[in-house]
C-alpha beads as a LAMMPS data file, in Angstrom:
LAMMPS data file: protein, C-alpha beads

376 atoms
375 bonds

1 atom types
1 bond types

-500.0 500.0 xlo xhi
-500.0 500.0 ylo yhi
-500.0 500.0 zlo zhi

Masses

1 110.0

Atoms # bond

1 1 1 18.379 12.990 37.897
2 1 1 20.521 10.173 36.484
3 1 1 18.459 9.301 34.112
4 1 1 17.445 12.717 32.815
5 1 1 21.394 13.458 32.026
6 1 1 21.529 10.064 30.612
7 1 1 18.743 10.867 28.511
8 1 1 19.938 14.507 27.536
9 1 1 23.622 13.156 26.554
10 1 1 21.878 10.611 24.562
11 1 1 19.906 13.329 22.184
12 1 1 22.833 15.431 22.272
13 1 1 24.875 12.682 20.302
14 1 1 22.496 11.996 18.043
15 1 1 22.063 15.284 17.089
16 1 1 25.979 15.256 16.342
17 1 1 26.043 12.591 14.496
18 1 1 22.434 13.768 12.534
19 1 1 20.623 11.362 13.578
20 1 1 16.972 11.656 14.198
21 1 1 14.915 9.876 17.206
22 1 1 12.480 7.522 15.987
23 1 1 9.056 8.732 16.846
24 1 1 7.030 6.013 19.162
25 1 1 3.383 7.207 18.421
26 1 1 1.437 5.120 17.239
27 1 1 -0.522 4.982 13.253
28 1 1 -3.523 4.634 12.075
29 1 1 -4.161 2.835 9.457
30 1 1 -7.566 2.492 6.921
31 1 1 -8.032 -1.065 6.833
32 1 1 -9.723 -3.123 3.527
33 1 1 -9.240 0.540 1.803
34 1 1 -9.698 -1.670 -2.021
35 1 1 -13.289 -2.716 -0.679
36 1 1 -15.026 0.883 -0.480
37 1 1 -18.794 -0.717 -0.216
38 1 1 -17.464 -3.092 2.900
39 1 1 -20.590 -3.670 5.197
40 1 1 -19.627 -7.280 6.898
41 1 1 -16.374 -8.026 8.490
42 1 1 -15.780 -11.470 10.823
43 1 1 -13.894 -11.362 14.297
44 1 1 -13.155 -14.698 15.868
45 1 1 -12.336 -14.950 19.119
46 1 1 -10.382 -14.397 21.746
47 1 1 -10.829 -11.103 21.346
48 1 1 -12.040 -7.923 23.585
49 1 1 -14.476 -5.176 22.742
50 1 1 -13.492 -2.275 24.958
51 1 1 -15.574 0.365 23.982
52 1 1 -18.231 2.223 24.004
53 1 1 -18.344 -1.354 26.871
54 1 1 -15.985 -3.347 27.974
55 1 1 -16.516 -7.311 26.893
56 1 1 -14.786 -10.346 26.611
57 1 1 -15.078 -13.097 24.502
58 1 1 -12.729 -16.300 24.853
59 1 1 -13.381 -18.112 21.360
60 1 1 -16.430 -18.445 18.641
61 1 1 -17.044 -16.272 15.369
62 1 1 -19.008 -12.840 15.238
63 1 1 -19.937 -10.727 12.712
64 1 1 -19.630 -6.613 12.256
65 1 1 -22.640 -5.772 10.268
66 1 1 -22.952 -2.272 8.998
67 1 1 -26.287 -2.274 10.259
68 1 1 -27.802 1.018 9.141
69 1 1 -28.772 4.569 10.550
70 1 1 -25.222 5.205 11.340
71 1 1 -25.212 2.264 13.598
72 1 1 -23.415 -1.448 13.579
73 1 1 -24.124 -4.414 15.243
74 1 1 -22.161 -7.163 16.500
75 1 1 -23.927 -10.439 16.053
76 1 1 -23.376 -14.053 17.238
77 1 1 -25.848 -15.761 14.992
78 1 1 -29.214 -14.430 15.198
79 1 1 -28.502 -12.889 18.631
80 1 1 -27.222 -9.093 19.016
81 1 1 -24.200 -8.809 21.221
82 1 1 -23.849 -4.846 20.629
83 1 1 -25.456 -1.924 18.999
84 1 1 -23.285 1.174 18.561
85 1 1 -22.075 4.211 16.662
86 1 1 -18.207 2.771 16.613
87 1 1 -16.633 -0.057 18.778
88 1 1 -13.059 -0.537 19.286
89 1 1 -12.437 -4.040 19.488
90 1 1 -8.574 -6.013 20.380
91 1 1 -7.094 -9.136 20.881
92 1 1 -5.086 -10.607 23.903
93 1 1 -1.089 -12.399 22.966
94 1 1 0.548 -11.706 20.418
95 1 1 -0.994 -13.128 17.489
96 1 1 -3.684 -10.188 17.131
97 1 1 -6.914 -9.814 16.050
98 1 1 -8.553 -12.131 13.201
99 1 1 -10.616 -10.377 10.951
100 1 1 -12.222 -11.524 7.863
101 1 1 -13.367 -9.763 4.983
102 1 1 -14.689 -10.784 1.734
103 1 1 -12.740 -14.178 1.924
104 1 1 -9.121 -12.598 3.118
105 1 1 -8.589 -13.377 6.620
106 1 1 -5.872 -11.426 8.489
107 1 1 -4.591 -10.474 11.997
108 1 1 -3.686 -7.195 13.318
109 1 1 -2.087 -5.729 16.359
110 1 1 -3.042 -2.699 18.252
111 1 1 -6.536 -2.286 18.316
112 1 1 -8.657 -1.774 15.737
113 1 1 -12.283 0.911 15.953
114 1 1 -15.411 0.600 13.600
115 1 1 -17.609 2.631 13.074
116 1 1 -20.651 2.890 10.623
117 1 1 -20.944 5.810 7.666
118 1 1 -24.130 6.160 5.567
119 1 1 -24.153 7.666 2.124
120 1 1 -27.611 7.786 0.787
121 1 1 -28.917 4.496 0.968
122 1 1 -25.858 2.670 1.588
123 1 1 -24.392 1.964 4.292
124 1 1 -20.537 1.207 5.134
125 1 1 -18.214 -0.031 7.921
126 1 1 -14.933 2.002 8.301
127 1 1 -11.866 0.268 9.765
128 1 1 -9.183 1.914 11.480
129 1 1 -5.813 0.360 13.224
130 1 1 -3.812 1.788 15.797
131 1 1 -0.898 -0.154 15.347
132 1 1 2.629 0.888 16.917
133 1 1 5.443 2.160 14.420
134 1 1 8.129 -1.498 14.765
135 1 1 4.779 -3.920 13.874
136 1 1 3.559 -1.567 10.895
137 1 1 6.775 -1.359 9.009
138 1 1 7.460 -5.199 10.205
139 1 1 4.044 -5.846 8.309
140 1 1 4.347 -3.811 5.355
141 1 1 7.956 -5.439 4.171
142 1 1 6.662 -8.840 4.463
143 1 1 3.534 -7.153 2.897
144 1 1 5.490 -6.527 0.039
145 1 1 7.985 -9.044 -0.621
146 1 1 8.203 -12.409 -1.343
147 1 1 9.815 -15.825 1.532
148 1 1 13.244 -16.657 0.690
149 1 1 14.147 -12.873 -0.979
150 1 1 17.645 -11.949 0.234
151 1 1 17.857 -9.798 3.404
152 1 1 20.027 -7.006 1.769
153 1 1 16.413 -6.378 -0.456
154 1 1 14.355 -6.406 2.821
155 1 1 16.681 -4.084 4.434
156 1 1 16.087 -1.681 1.604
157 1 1 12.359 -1.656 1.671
158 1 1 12.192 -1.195 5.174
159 1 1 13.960 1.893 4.884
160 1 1 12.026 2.695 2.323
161 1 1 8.533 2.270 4.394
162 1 1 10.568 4.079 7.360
163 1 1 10.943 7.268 4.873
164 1 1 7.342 6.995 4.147
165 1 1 6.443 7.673 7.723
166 1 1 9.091 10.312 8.229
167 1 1 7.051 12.171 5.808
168 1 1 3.531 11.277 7.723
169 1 1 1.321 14.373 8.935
170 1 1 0.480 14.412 12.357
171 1 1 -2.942 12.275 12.618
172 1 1 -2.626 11.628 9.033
173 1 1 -4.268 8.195 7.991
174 1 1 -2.188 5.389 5.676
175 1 1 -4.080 3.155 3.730
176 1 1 -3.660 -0.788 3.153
177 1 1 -3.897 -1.247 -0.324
178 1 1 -0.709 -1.160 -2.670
179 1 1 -1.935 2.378 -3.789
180 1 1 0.853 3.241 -1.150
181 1 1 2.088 0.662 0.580
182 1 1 0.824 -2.891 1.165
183 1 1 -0.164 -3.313 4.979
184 1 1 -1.699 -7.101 5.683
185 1 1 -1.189 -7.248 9.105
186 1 1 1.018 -9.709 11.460
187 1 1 0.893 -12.632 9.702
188 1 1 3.175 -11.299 7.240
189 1 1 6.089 -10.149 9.961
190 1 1 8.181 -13.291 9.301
191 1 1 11.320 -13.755 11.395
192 1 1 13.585 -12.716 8.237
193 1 1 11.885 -9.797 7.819
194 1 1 11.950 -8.625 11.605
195 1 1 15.532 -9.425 11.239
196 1 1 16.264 -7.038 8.760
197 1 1 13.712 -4.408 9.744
198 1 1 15.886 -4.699 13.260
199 1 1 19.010 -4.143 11.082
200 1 1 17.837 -0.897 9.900
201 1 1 15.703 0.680 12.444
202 1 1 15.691 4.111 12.642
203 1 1 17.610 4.986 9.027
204 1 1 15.776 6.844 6.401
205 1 1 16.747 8.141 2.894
206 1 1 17.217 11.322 2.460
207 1 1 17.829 14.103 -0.320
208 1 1 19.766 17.337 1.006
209 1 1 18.995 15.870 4.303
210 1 1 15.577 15.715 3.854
211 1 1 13.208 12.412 3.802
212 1 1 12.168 11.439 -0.310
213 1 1 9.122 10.636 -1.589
214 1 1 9.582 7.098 -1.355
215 1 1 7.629 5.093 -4.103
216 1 1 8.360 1.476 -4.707
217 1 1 6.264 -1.016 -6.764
218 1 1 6.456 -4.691 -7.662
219 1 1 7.753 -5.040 -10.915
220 1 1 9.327 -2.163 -13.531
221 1 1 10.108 -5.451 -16.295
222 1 1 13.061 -3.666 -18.191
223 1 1 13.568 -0.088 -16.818
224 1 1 12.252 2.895 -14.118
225 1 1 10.181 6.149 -15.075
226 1 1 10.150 9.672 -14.199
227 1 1 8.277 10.679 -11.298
228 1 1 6.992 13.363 -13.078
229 1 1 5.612 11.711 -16.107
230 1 1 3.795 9.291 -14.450
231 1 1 2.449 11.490 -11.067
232 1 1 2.776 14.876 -12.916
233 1 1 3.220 18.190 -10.865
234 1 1 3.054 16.283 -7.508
235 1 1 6.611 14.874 -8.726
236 1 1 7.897 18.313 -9.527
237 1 1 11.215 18.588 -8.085
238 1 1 11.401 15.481 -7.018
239 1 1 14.858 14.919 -9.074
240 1 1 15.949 11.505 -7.528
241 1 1 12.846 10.008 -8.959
242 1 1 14.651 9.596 -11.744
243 1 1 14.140 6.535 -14.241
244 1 1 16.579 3.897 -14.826
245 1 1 17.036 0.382 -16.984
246 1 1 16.574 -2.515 -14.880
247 1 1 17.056 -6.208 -16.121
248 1 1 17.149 -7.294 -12.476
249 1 1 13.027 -8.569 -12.161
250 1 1 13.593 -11.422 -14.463
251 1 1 12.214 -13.892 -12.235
252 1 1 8.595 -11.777 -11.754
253 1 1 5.848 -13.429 -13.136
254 1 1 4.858 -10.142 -14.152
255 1 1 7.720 -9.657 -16.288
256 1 1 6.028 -11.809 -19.356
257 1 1 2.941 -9.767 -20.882
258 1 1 -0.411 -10.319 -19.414
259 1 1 -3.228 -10.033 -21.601
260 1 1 -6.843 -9.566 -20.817
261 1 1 -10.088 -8.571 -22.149
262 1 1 -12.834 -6.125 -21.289
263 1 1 -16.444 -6.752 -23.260
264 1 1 -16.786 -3.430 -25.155
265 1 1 -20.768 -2.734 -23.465
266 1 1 -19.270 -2.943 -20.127
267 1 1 -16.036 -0.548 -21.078
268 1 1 -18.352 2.153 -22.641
269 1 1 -20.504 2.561 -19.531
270 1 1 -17.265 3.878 -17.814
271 1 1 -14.614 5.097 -20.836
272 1 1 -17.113 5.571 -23.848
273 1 1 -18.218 4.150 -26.753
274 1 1 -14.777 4.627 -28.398
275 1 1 -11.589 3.074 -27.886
276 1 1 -9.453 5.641 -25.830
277 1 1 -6.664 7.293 -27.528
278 1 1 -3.196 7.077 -26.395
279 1 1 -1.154 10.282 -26.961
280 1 1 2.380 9.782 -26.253
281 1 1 4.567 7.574 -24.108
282 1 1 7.465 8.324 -21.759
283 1 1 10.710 6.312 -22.660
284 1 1 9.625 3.094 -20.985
285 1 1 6.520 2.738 -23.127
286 1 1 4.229 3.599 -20.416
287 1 1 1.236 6.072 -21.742
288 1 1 1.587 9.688 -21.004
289 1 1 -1.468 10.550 -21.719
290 1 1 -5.018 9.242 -22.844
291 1 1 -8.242 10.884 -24.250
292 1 1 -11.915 9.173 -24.921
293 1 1 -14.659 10.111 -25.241
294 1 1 -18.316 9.901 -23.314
295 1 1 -21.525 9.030 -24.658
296 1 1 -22.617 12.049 -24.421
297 1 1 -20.080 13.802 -26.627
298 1 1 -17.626 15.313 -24.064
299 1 1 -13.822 14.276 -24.170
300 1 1 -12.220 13.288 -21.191
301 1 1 -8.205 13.968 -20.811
302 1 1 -6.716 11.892 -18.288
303 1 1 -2.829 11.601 -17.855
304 1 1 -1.482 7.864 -17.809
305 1 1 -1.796 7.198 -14.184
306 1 1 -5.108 8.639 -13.481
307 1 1 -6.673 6.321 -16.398
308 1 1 -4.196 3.188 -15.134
309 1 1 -5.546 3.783 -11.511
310 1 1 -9.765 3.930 -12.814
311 1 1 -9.190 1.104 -15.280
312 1 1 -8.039 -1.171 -12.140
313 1 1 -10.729 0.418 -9.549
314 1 1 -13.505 -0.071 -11.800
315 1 1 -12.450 -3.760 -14.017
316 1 1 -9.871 -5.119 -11.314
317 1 1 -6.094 -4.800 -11.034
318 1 1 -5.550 -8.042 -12.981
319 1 1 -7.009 -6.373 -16.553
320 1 1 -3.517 -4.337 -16.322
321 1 1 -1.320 -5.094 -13.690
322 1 1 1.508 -2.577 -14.487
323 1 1 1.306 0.977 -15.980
324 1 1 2.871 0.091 -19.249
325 1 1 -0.135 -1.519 -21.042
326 1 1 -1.536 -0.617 -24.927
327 1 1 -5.452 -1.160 -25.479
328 1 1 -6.919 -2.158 -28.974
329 1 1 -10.240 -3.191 -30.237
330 1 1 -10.716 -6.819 -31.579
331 1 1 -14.681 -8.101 -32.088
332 1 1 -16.815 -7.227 -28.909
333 1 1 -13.891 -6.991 -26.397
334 1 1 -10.980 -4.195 -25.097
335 1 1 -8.130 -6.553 -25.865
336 1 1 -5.555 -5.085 -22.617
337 1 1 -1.531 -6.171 -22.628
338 1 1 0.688 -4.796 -20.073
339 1 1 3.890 -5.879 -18.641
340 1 1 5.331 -5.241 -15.107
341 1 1 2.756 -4.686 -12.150
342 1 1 2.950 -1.272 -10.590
343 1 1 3.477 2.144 -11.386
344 1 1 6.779 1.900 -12.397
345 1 1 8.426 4.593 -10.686
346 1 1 11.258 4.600 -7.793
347 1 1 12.159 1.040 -6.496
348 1 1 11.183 -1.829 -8.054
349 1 1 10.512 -4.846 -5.665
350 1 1 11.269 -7.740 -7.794
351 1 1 14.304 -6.063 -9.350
352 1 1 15.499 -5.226 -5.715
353 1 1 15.492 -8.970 -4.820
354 1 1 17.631 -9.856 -8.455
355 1 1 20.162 -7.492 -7.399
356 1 1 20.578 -8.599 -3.687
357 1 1 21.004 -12.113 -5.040
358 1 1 23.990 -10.871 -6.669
359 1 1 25.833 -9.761 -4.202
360 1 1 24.277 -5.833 -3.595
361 1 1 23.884 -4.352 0.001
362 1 1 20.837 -2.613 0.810
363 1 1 21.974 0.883 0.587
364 1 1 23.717 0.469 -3.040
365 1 1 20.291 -1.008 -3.819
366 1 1 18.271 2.130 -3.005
367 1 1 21.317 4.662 -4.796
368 1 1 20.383 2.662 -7.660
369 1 1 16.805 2.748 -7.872
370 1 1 16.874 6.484 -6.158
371 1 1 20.220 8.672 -7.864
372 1 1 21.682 11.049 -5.285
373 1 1 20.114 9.995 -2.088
374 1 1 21.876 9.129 0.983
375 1 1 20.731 6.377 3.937
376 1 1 20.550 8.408 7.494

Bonds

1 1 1 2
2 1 2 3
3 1 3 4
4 1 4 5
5 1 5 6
6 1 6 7
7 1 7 8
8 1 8 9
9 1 9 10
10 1 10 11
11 1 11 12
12 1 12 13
13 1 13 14
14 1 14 15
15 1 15 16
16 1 16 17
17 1 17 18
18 1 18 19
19 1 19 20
20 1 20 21
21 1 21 22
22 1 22 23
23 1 23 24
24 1 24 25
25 1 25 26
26 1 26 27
27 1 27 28
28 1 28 29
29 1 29 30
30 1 30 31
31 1 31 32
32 1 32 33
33 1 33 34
34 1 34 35
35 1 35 36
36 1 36 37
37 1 37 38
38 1 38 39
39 1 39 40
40 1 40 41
41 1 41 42
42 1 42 43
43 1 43 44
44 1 44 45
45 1 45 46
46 1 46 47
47 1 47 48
48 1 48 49
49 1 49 50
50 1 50 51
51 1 51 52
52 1 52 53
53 1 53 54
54 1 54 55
55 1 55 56
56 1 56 57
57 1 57 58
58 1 58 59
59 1 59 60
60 1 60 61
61 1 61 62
62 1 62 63
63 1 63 64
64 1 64 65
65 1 65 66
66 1 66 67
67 1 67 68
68 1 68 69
69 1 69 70
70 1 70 71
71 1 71 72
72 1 72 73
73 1 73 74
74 1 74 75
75 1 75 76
76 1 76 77
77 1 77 78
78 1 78 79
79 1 79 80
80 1 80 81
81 1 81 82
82 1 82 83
83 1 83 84
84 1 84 85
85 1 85 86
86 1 86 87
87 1 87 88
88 1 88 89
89 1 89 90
90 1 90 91
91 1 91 92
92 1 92 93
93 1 93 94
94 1 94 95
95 1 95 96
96 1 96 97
97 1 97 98
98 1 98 99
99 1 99 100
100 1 100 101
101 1 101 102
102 1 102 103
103 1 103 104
104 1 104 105
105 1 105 106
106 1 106 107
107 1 107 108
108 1 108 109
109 1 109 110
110 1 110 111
111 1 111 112
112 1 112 113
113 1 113 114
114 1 114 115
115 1 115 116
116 1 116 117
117 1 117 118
118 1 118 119
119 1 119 120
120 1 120 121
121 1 121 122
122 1 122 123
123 1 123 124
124 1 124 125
125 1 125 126
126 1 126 127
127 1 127 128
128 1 128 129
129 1 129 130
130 1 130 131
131 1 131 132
132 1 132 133
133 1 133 134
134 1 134 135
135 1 135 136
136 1 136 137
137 1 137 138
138 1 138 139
139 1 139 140
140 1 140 141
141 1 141 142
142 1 142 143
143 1 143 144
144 1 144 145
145 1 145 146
146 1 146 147
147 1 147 148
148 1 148 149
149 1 149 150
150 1 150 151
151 1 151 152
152 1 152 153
153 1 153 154
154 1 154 155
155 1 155 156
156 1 156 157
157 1 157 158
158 1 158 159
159 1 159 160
160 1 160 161
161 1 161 162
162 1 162 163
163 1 163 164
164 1 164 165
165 1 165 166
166 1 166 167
167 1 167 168
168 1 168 169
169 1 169 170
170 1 170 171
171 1 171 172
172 1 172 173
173 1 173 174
174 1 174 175
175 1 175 176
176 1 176 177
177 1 177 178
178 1 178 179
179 1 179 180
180 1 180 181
181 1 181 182
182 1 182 183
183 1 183 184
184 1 184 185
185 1 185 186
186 1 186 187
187 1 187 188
188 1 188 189
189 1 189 190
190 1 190 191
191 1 191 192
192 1 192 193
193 1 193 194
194 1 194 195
195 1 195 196
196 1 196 197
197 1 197 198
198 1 198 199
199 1 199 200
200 1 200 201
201 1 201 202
202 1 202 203
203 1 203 204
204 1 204 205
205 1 205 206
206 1 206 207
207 1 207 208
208 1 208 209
209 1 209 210
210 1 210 211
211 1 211 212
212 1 212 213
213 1 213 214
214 1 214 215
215 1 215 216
216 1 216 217
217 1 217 218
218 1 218 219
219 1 219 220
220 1 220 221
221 1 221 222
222 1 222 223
223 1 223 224
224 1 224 225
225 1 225 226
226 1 226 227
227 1 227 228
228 1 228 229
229 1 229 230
230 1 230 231
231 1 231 232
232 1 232 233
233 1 233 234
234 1 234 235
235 1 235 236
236 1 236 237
237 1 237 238
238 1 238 239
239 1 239 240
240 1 240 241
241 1 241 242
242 1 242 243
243 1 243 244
244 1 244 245
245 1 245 246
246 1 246 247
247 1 247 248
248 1 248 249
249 1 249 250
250 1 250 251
251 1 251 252
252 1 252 253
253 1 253 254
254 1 254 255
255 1 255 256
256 1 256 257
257 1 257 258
258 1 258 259
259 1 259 260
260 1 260 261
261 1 261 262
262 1 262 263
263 1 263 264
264 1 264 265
265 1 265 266
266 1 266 267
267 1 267 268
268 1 268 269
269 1 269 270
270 1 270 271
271 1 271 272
272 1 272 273
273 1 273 274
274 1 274 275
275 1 275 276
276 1 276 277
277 1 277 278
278 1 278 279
279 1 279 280
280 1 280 281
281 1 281 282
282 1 282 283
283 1 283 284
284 1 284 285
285 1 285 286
286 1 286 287
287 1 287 288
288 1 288 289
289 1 289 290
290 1 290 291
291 1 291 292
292 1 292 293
293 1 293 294
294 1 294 295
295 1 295 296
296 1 296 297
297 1 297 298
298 1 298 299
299 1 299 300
300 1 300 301
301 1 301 302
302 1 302 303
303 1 303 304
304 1 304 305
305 1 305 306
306 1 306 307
307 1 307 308
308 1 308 309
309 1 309 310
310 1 310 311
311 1 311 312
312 1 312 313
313 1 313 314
314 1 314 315
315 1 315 316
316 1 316 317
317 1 317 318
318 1 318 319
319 1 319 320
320 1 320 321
321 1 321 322
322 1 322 323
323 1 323 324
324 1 324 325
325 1 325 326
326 1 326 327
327 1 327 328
328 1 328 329
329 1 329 330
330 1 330 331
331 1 331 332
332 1 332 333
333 1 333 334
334 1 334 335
335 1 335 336
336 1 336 337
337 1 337 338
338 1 338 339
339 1 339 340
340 1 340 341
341 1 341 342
342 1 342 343
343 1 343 344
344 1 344 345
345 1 345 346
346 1 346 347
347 1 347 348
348 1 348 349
349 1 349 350
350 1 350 351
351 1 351 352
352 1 352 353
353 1 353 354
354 1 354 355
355 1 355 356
356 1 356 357
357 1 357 358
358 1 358 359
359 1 359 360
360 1 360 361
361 1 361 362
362 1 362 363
363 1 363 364
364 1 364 365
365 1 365 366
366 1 366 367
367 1 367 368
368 1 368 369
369 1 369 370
370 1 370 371
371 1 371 372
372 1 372 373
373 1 373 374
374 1 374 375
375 1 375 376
């Protein structure tokens, strides 16, 4: 009985002082989202498989084959340890589980399911962590910042990734990939970081009490943009996402132009055989919107984003790192330049980090980046 008046007085002042309980359930989380044709992934142990059986394995390196028929197999060498729909596999201590795919090995906490999905004649693995609330956000600011960045910057992005999941459906799925927010798993919760996230637990920020849209990227190199010309109607309203100059991501490597080049035969097969034409930019140079056209005579009218985001799915995020790039035509190649790396809208990482150095707290950090908001 204690304890339930404890508990009851306890809600009742945070309600007073409008504060919202942080929700415990666990995430889910779509692991090695930029690798959509994944069909191999490594485990090493120790690590325990415990389902559709229950199995334990002390040390050595398996593989998760995506084996076909909407089954996958977990091998040891030639031999076949399972066969199954989906198996959700964890580690013991707190290190996590090692996977490994395509070359990047990382380690996760919770557990983590696979499971097999056919589409025609290919066949993919699907990975999903359940990861608790503290380890994700612990994960995604180290994710997404730099060792040695000042902890007034860290403090800000965790906020910033709490307001994300303030927002988050019920059994909604995050991804891994930047394309939200960066999520490499618990190698990446340094001590500074869990620090700061510890700091700030619990506080989101809000507009007219509500929890924003919050969108941060790595580098804005010289100034912010409107929500709304870069995401369109889905920024509508969304009045904080308001662009402003920043001089603070100096010390990005992405703030010097990077230049690369597409051959033409290999740009036509997804843009056309003409160079796409850029009609109008917002006031940071970044394109509002391009048209090309197909081979087949059609005309294709993307907005600046949309053509940003297939450029980098189908060439690789290096050919333009940030939204503000220009595209001409020089011999056989797509000469691309862009500056920053990102989208370029809400806070910028990099220019976070500048301004901490001088002297900023976290929450003057995000009124900056983020115009009428308020940390709760």
């Amino acid at each position: 009985m204690a304890t339930a008046r404890a508990v009851a007085a306890f809600t009742a002042i945070l309600v007073c002082l409008n504060i919202s309980p942080v929700v415990a359930e666990p995430i889910q989380v779509h692991l090695f989202e930029a690798h959509p044709d994944l069909s191999r992934v490594i485990v090493k142990g120790p690590f325990a498989i415990i389902s559709p059986v229950q199995l334990s394995f002390s040390r050595g390196t398996y593989e998760i084959i995506a084996a076909g028929s909407g089954r996958l197999e977990i091998r040891s060498g030639s031999s076949t340890v399972l066969s199954a729909a989906r198996a959700r596999v964890t580690a013991p201590g707190p290190a996590g589980l090692y996977l490994e795919a395509h070359g990047s090995p990382h380690h996760y906490k919770g557990n983590v399911v696979f499971s097999c999905h056919k589409d025609g004649a290919r066949n993919t693995l699907i990975v999903t962590n359940t990861v608790e609330r503290r380890d994700y956000v612990e994960s995604t600011v180290g994710s997404e910042t730099q060792p040695g960045w000042p902890i007034e910057c860290l403090k800000a992005i965790a906020v910033l990734a709490q307001t994300r999941l303030a927002r988050l459906k019920s059994s909604e799925e995050l991804g891994d990939s930047t394309q939200r927010q960066a999520y490499f798993g618990a190698d990446y919760a340094r001590p500074e970081v869990r620090k700061a996230v510890t700091a700030v637990w619990g506080r989101e920020l809000r507009y007219h009490g509500e929890p924003i849209e919050a969108f941060f990227h790595s580098t804005c190199a010289g100034g912010t943009s409107d929500g709304v010309n870069v995401f369109g109607d889905a920024a509508k309203g969304l009045v904080y996402l308001r662009g402003v100059e920043c001089s603070y991501c100096k010390d990005s490597p992405f703030w010097k132009e990077t230049v690369t080049r597409i051959p033409i035969s290999s740009f036509a097969t997804v843009f056309g055989d003409k160079s796409p034409h850029v009609d109008g930019m917002d006031r940071c140079q970044r394109p509002l919107f391009i048209n090309y056209e197909l081979p087949v005579g059609s005309t294709h009218h993307f907005s600046g984003y949309q053509f940003w985001t297939k450029l980098g799915q189908r060439f690789g995020w290096d050919k333009a790192p940030g939204l503000r790039f220009k595209m001409t035509r020089r011999g056989d190649d797509i000469v691309v330049t862009s500056t920053g790396a990102g989208h370029g809208v809400g806070l910028c990482d990099w220019g976070a980090a500048g301004q901490a150095k001088l002297g900023k707290k976290y929450d003057e950090i995000l009124y900056y980046y983020f115009p009428g908001t308020k940390v709760q």
